[in-house]
MMTF fields as JSON, N, C-alpha, C and O atoms, coordinates in Angstrom:
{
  "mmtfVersion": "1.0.0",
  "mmtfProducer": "UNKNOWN",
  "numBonds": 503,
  "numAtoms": 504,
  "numGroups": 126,
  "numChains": 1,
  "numModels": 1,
  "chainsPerModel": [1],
  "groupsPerChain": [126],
  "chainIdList": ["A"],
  "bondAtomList": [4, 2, 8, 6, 12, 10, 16, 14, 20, 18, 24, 22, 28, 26, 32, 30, 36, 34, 40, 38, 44, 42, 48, 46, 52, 50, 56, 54, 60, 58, 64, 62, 68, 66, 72, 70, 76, 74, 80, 78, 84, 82, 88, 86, 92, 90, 96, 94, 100, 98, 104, 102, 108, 106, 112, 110, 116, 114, 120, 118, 124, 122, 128, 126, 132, 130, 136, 134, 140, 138, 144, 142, 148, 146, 152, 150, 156, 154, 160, 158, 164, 162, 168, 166, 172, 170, 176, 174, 180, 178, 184, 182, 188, 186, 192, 190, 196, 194, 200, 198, 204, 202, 208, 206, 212, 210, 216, 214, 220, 218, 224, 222, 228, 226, 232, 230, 236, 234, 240, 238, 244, 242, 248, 246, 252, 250, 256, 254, 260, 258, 264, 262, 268, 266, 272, 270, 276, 274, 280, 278, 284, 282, 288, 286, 292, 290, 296, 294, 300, 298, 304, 302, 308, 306, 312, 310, 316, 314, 320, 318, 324, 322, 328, 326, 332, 330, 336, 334, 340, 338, 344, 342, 348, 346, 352, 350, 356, 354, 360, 358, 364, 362, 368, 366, 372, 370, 376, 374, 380, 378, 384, 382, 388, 386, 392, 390, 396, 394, 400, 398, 404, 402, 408, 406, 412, 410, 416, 414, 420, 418, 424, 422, 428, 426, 432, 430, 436, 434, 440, 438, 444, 442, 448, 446, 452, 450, 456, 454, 460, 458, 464, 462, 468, 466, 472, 470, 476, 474, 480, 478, 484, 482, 488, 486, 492, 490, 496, 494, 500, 498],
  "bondOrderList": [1, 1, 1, 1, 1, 1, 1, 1, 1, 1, 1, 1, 1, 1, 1, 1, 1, 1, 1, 1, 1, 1, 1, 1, 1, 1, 1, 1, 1, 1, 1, 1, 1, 1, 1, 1, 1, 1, 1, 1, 1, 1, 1, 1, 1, 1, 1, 1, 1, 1, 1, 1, 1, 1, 1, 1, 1, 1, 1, 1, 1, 1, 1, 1, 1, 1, 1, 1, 1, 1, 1, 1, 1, 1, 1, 1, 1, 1, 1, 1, 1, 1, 1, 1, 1, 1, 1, 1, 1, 1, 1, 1, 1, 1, 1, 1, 1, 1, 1, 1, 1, 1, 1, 1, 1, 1, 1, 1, 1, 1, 1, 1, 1, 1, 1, 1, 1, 1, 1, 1, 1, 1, 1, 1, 1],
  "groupList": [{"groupName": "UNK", "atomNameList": ["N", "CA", "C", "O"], "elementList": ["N", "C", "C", "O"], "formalChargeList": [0, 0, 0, 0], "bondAtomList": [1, 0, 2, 1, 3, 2], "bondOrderList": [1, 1, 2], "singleLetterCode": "X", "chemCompType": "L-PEPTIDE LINKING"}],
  "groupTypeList": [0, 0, 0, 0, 0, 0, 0, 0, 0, 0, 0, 0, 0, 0, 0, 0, 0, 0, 0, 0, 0, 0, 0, 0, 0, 0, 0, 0, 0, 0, 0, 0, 0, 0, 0, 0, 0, 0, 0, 0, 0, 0, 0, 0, 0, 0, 0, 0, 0, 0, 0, 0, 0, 0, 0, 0, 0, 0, 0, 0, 0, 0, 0, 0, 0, 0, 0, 0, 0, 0, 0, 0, 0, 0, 0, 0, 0, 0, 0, 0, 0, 0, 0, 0, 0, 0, 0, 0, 0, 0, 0, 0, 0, 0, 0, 0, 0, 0, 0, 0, 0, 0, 0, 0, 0, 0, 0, 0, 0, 0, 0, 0, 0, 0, 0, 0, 0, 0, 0, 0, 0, 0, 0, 0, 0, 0],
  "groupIdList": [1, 2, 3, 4, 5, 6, 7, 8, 9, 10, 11, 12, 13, 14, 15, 16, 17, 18, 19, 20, 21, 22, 23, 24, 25, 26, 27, 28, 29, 30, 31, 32, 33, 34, 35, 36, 37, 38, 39, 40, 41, 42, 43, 44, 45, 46, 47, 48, 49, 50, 51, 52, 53, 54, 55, 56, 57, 58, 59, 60, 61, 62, 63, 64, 65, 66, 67, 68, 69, 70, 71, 72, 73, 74, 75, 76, 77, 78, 79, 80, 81, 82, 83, 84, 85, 86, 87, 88, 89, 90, 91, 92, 93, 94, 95, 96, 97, 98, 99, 100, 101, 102, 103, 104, 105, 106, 107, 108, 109, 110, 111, 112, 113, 114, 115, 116, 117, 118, 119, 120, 121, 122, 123, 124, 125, 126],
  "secStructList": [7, 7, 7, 7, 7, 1, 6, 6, 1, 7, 6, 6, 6, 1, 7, 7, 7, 7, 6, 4, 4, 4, 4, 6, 6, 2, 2, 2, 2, 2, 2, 2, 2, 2, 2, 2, 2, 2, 2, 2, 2, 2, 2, 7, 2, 2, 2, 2, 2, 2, 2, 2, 2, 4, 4, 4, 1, 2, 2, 2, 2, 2, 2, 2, 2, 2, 2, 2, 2, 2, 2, 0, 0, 0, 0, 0, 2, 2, 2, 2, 2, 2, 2, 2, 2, 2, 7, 6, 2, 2, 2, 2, 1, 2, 2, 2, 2, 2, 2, 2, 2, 2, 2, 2, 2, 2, 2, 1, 2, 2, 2, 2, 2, 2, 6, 6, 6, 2, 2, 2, 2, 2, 2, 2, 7, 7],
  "xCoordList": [10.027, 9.361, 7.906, 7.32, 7.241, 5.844, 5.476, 4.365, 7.083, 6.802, 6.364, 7.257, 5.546, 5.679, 5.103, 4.127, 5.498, 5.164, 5.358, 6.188, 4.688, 5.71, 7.029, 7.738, 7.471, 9.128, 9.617, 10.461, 9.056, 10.193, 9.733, 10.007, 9.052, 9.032, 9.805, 10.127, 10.194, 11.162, 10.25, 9.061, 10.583, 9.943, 9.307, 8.501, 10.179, 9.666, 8.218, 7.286, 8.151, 7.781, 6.18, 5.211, 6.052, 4.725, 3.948, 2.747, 4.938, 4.008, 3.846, 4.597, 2.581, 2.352, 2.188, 1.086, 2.976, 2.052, 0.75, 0.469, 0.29, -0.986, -0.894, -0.433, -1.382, -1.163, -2.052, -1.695, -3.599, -4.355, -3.968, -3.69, -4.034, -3.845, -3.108, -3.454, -1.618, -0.744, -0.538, 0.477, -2.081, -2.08, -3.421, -3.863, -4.026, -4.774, -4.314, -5.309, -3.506, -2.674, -2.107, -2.31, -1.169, -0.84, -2.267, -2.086, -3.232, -4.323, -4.672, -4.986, -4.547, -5.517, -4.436, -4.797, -2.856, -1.696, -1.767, -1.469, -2.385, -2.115, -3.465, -3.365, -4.56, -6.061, -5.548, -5.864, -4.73, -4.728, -3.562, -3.702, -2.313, -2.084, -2.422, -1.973, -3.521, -4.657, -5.204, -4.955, -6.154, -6.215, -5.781, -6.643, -4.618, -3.179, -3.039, -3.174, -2.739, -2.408, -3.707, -3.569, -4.902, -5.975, -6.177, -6.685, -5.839, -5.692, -4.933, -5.305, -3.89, -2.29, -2.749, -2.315, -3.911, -4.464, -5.063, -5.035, -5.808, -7.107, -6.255, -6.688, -4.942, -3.974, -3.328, -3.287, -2.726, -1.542, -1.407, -0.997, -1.695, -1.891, -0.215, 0.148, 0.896, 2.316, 2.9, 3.917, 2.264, 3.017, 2.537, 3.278, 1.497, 0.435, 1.36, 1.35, 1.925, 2.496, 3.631, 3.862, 4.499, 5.958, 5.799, 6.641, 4.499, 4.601, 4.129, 4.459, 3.373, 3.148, 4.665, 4.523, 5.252, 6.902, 7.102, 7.375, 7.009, 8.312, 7.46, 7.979, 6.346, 5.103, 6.207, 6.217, 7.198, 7.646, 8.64, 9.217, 9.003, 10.312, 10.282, 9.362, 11.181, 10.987, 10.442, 9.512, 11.003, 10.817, 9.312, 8.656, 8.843, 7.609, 6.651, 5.72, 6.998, 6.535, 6.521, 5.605, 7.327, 7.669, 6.288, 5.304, 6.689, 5.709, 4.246, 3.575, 3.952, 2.822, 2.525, 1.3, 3.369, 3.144, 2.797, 1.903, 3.65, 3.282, 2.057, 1.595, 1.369, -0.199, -0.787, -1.299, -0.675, -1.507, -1.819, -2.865, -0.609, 0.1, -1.169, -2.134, -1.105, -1.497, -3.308, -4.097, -3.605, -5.342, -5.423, -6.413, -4.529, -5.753, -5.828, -6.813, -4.417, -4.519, -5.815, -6.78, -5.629, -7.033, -8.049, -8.458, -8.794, -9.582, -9.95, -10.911, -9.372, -9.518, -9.522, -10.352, -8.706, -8.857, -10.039, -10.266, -10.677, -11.97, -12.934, -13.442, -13.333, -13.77, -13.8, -14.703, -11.975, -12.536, -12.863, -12.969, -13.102, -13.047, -14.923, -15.802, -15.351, -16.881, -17.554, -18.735, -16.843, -17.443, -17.544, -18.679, -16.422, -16.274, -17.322, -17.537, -17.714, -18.495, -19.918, -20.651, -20.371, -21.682, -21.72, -22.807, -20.73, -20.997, -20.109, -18.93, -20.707, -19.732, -19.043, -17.97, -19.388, -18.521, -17.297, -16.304, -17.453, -16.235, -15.274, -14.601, -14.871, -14.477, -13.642, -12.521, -14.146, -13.381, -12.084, -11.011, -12.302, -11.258, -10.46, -10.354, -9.464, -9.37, -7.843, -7.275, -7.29, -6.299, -5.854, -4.713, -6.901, -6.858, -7.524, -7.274, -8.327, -8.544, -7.4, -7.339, -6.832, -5.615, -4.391, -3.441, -4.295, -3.799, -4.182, -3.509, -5.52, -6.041, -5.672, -4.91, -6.359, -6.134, -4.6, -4.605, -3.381, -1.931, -2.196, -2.364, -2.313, -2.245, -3.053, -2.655, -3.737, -4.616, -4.348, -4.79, -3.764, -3.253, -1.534, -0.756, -1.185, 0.131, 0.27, 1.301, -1.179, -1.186, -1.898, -1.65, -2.851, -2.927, -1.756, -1.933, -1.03, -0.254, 1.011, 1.83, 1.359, 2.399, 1.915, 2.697, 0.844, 0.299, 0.166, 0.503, -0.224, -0.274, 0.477, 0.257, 1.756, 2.508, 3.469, 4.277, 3.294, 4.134, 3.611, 4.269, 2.208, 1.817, 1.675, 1.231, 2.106, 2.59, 3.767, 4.077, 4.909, 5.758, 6.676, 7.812, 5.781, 5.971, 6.437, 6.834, 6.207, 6.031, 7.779, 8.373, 8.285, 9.863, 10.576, 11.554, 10.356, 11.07, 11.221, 12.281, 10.344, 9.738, 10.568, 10.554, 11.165, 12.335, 13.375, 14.121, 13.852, 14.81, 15.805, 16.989, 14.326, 14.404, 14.905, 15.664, 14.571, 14.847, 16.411, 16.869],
  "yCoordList": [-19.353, -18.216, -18.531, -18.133, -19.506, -19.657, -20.748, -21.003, -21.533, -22.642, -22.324, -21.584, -22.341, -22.007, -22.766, -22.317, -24.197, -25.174, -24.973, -24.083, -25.702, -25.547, -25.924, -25.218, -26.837, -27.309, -25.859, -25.331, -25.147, -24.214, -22.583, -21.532, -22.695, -21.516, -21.648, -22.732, -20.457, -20.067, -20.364, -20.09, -20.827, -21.416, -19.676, -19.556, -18.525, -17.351, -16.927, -16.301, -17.2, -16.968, -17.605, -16.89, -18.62, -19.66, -18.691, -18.429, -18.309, -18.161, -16.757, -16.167, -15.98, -14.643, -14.192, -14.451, -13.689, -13.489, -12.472, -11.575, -12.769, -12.559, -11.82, -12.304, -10.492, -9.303, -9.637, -9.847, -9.754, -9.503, -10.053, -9.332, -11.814, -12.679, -11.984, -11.864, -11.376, -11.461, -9.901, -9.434, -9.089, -7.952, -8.348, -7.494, -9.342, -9.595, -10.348, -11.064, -10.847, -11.374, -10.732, -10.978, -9.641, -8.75, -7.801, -7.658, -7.358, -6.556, -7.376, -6.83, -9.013, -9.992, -9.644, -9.092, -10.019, -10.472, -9.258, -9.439, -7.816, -6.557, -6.805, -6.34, -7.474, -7.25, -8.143, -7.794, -9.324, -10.42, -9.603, -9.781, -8.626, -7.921, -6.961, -6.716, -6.192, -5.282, -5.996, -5.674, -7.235, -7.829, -8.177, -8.087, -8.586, -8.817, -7.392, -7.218, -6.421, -5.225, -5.047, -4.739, -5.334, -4.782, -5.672, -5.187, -6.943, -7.873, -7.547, -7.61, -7.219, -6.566, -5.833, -5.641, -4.768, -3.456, -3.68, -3.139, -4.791, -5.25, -5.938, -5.88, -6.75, -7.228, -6.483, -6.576, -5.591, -5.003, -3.308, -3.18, -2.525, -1.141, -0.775, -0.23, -1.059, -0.823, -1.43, -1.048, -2.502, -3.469, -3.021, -2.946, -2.7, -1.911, -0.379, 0.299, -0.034, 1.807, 1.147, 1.702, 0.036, 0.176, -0.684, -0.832, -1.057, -1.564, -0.519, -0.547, 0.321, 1.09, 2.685, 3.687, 2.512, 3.575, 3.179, 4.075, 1.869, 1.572, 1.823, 1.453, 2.304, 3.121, 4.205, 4.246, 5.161, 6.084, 6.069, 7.056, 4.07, 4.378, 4.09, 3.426, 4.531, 4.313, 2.875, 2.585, 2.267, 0.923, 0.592, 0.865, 0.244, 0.204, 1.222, 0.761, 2.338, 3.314, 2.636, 2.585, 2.141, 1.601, 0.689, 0.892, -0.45, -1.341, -1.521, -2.289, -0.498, 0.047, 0.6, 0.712, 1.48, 2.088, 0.493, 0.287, -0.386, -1.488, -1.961, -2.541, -1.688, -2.876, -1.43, -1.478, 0.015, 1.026, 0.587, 0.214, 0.679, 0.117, -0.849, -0.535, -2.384, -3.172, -3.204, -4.046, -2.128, -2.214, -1.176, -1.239, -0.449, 0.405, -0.792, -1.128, -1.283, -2.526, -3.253, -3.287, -3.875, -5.179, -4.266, -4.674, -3.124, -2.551, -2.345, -2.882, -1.72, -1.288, -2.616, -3.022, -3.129, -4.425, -5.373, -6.141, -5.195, -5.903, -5.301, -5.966, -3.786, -3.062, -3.722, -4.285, -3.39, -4.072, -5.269, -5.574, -6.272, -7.631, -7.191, -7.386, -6.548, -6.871, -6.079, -6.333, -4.925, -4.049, -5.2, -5.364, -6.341, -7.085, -8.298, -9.032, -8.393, -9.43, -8.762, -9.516, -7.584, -7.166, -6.454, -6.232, -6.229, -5.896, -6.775, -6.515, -7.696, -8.46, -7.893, -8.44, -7.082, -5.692, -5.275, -5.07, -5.157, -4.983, -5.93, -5.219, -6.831, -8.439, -8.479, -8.874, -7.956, -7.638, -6.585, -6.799, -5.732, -4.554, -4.904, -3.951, -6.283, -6.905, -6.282, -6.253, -5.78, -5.427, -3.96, -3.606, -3.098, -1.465, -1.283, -0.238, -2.036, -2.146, -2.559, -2.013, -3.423, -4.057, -2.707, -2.81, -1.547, -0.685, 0.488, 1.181, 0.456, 1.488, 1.195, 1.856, 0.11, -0.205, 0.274, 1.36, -0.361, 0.233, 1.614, 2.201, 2.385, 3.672, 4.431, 5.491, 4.032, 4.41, 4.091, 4.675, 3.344, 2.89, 3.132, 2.55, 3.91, 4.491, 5.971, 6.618, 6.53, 7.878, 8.253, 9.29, 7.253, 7.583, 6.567, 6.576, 6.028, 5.692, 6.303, 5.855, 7.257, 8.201, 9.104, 9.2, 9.598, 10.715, 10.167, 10.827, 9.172, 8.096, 7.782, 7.724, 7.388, 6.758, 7.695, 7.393, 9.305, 10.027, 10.865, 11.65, 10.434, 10.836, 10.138, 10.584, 8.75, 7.74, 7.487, 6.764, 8.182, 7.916, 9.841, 9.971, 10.876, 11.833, 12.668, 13.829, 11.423, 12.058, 11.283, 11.62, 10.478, 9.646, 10.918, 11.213, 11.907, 12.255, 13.825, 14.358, 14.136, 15.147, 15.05, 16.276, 14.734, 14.001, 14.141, 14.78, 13.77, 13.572, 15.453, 15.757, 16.291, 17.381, 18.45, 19.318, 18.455, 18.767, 19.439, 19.789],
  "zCoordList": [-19.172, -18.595, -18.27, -17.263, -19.507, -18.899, -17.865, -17.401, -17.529, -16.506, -15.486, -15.073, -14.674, -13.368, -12.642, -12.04, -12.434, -11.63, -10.592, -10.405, -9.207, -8.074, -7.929, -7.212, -8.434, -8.616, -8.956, -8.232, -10.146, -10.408, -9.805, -10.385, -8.637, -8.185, -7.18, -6.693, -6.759, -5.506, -4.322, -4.487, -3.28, -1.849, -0.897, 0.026, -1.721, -0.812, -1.993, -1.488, -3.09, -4.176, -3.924, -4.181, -3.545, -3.331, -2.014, -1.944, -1.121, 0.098, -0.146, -0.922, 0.685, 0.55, 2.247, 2.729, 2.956, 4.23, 4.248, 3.453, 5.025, 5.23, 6.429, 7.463, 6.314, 7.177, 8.095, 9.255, 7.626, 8.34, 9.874, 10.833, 9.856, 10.581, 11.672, 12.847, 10.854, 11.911, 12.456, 12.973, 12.129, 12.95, 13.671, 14.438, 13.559, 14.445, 15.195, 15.31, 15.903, 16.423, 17.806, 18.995, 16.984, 17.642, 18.503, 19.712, 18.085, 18.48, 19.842, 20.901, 19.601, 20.44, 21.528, 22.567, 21.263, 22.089, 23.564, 24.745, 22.712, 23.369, 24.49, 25.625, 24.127, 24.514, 25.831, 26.969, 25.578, 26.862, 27.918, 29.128, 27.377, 28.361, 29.134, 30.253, 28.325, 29.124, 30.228, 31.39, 29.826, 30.613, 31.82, 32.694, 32.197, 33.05, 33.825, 35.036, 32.841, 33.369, 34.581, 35.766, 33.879, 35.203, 36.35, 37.361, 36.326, 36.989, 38.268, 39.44, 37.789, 38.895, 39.261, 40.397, 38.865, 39.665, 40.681, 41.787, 40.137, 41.649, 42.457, 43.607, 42.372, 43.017, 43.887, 45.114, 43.03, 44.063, 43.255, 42.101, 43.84, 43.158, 43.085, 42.043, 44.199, 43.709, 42.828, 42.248, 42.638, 41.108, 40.058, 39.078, 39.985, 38.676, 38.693, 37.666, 39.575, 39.712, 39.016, 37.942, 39.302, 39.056, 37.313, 36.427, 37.387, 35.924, 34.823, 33.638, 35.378, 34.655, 34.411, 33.71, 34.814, 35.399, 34.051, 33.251, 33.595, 32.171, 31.146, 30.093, 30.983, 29.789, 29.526, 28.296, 29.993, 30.035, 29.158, 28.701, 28.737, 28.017, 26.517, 26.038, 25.839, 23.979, 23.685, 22.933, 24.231, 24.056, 24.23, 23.225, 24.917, 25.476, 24.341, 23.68, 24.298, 22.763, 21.827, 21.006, 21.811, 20.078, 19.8, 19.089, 20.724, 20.933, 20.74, 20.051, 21.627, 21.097, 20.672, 20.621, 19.955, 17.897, 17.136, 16.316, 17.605, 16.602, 16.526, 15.543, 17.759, 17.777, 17.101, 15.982, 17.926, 16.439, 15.395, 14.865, 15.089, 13.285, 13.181, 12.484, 14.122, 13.657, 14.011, 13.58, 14.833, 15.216, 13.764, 13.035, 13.528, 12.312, 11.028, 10.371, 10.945, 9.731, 9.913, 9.15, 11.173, 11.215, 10.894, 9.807, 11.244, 11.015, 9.865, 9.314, 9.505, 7.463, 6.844, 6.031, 7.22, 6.402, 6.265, 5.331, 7.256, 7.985, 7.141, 6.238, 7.385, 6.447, 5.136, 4.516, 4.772, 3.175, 2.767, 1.579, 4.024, 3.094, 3.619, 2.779, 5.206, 4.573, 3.648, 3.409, 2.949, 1.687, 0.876, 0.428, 0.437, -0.523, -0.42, -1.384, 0.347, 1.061, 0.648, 0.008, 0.892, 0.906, -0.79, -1.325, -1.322, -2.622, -3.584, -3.822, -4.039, -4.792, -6.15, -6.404, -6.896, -7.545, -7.161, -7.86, -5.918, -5.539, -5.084, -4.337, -5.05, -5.39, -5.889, -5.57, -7.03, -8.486, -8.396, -8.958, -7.806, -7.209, -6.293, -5.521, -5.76, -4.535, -4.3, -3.209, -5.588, -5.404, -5.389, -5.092, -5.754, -5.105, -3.968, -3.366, -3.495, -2.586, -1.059, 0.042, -1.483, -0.494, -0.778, -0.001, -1.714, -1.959, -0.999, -0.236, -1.318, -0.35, 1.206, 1.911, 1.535, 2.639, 3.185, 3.764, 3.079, 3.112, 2.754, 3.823, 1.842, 1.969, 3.207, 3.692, 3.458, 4.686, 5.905, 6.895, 5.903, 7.194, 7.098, 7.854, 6.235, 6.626, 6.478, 6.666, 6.03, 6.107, 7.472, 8.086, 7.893, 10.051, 10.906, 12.124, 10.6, 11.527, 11.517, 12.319, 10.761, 10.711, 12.156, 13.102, 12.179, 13.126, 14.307, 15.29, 14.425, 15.329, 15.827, 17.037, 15.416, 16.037, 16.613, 17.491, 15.865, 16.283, 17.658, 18.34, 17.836, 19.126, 20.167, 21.225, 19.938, 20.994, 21.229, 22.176, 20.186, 20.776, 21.248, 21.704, 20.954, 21.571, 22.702, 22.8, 23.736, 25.354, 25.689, 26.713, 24.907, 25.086, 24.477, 25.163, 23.216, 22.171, 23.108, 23.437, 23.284, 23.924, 25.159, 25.272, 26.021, 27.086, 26.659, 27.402, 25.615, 24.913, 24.237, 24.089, 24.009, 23.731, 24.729, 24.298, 25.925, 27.276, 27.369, 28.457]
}
C-alpha cells in the first residue's frame, strides 16, 4: 500500500490532465476561426451569409457552449493562478481554490450555455 513507485502505479494514475492548457486551446482554436470568419466577410459577403445559415443549428450550439465552457474555465483559472502568484498564502490553498474555480465555472456555464443553445431548443418548441 505504501509502494508507490512508478512501476507500480497505473499509467492513467501518473498523468493528470491539465484543464487549463486544453481550454486554452480551445479559446485560441475559436479566436483563429473568428478570424477566418471575418476574412470571408471582406471576401465574399454570400459565403459569410451561407456560413453563417449553419449558426442556426444544435450542432454548431453545442460547440460553442464548449469554448463558453472553456473561455469562463481559462478565465477563472488565470485569476486563480495570478491571486496565487501575487499572494503567496494563498499557494497554500491550491486545492480549494482549483474547487472553487470548477464550482464557478459550472454554476455560470449552466446559464450560459443554456442561452446559447436556446434559439435551436426554442425551434424545436414550435
Amino acid at each position: 500500500m505504501g509502494d508507490r513507485s512508478p512501476e507500480r502505479v497505473p499509467p492513467l494514475a501518473r498523468r493528470r490532465l491539465r484543464w487549463g492548457p486544453v481550454a486554452g486551446l480551445v479559446v485560441f482554436a475559436y479566436a483563429i476561426w473568428a478570424a477566418i470568419d471575418l476574412v470571408v466577410a471582406g471576401v465574399s459577403r454570400g459565403a459569410f451569409t451561407r456560413l453563417h445559415s449553419l449558426y442556426d443549428s444544435v450542432g454548431v450550439r453545442l460547440v460553442l457552449s464548449v469554448v463558453v465552457v472553456a473561455a469562463l474555465f481559462h478565465s477563472l483559472d488565470g485569476l486563480r493562478r495570478m491571486l496565487e502568484e501575487l499572494r503567496p498564502g494563498v499557494a497554500a490553498h491550491e486545492r480549494v481554490g482549483r474547487a472553487a474555480v470548477a464550482f464557478v465555472t459550472a454554476a455560470l456555464a449552466m446559464p450560459a450555455v443554456a442561452l446559447v443553445l436556446w434559439p435551436s431548443v426554442q425551434g424545436w418548441l414550435r
